[in-house]
Structures are given as structure tokens and as C-alpha cells.
MIZA-633112 format. One record per residue (C-alpha): residue in three letters; y, x, z. Coordinates in steps of 0.25 Angstrom, whole numbers, plus 5000, padded with zeros to 4 digits. Layout:
BEGIN
   aa  north  east    up
  ALA      Y     X     Z
...
***
This chain:
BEGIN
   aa  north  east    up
  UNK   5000  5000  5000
  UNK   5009  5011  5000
  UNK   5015  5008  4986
  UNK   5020  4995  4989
  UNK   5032  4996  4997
  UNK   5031  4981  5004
  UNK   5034  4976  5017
  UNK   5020  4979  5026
  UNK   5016  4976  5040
  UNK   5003  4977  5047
  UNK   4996  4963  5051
  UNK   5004  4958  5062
  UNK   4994  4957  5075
  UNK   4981  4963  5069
  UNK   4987  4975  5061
  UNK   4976  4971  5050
  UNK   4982  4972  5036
  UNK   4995  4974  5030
  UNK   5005  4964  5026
  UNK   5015  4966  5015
  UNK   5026  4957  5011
  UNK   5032  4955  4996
  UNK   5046  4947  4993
  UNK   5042  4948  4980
  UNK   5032  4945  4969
  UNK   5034  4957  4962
  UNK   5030  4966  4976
  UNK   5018  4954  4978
  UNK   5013  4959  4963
  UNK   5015  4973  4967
  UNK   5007  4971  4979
  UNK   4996  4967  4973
  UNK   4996  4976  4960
  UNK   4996  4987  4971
  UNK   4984  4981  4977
  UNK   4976  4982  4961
  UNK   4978  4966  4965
  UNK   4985  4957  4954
  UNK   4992  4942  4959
  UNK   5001  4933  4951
  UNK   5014  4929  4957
  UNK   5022  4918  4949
  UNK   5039  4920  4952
  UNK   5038  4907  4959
  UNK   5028  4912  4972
  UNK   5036  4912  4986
  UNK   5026  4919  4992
  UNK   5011  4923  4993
  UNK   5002  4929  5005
  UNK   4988  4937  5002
  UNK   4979  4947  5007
  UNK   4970  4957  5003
  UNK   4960  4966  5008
  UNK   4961  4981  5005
  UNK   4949  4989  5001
  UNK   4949  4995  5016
  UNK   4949  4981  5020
  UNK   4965  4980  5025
  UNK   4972  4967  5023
  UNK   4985  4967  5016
  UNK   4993  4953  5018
  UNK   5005  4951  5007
  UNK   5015  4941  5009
  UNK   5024  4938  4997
  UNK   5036  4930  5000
  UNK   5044  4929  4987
  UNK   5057  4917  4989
  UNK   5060  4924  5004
  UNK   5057  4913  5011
  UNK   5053  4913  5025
  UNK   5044  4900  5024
  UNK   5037  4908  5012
  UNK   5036  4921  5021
  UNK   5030  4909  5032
  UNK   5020  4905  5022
  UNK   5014  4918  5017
  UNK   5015  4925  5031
  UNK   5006  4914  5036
  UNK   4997  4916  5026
  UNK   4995  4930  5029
  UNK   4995  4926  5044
  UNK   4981  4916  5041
  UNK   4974  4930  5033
  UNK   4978  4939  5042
  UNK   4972  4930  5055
  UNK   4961  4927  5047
  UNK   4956  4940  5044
  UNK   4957  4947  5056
  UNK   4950  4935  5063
  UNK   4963  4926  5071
  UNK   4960  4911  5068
  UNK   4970  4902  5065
  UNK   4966  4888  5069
  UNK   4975  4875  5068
  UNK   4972  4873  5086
  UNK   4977  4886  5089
  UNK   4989  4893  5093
  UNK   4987  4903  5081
  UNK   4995  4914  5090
  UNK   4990  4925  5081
  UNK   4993  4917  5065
  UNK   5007  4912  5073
  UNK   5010  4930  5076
  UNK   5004  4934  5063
  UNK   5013  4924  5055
  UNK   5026  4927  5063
  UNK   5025  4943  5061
  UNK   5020  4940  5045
  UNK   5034  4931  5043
  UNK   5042  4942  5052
  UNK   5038  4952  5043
  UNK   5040  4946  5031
  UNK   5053  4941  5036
  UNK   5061  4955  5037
  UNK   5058  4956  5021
  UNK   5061  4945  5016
  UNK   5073  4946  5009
  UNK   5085  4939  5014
  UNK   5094  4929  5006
  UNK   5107  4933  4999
***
């Protein structure tokens, strides 16, 4: 990853992965062209989450939020939030307090947050 100069932190809570974040679809593409990975993005996309799993079996989470919006920020960090529980074993279940989804969702949309490019 050390081409690909994006805004990276490790897994908030579990240190377990990388997450990167993208304001733009062109550094979304590159992301995945760095990764020998190819994804189609239409100009229209607010935003996207995913995650792979590296050949040494590291998780890398990307959040793409491409109209700087924090509700879109919200949306893909809380998708990130439901992987990241579920692979290292946190269940997330409707009866619960979810303490740990709730922690790992406000430290993804922090993060995100400080890049986000502000309005004119």
C-alpha cells in the first residue's frame, strides 16, 4: 500500500486490518488498480464500502465518499462497521446494546470526518 498515498488508520478496537478512505472516484479506481482489482464506478455514485483480504490474509476496509456528505460518510462507515464486527467474531443482534458496532461506527465516521473536504 505504500504507493497509494490515502488516508489510512488501523481497525479502531481490534487493530485487525487497514481502513482507507477516498473522496473521489478516480482515487477509488486507483485503489483497486493498485490492488491487480478492477471495479466500475458511474460519476453519479455518492459512495461505496468494501473489503478484501490480502494474500497474507490482512483485511483492507475502503470507504468511498464521493458528494462529501456526512450522512453518506454515516452509510458506508456502518458498512464497514457490520464487516469489521463480523470478522473478528462481535455479534451484532437487534436485543442488544451493540456497544462495540456503536464504538467502531463513531471512530470510522470520525475518521472520515477530518478528510472530508469542507464547503466553499
Amino acid at each position: 500500500m505504500k504507493s497509494i498515498k490515502l488516508p489510512k488508520m488501523k481497525v479502531p478496537l481490534f487493530e485487525s486490518g487497514d481502513v482507507y478512505f477516498c473522496q473521489h472516484t478516480s482515487e477509488w479506481v486507483r485503489m483497486f488498480e493498485h490492488l491487480k482489482l478492477s471495479d466500475s464506478i458511474s460519476s453519479d455514485t455518492v459512495g461505496r464500502s468494501t473489503v478484501f483480504v490480502s494474500k497474507n490474509g490482512q483485511c483492507i476496509y475502503l470507504i468511498g465518499v464521493f458528494n462529501g456528505s456526512m450522512a453518506t460518510l454515516a452509510h458506508e462507515a456502518a458498512h464497514i462497521a457490520f464487516c469489521i464486527c463480523r470478522h473478528v467474531g462481535v455479534e451484532v443482534n437487534q436485543e442488544k446494546s451493540n456497544e462495540t458496532f456503536c464504538y467502531l461506527l463513531t471512530r470510522l465516521v470520525e475518521f472520515g470526518e477530518r478528510y472530508m473536504k469542507k464547503p466553499v
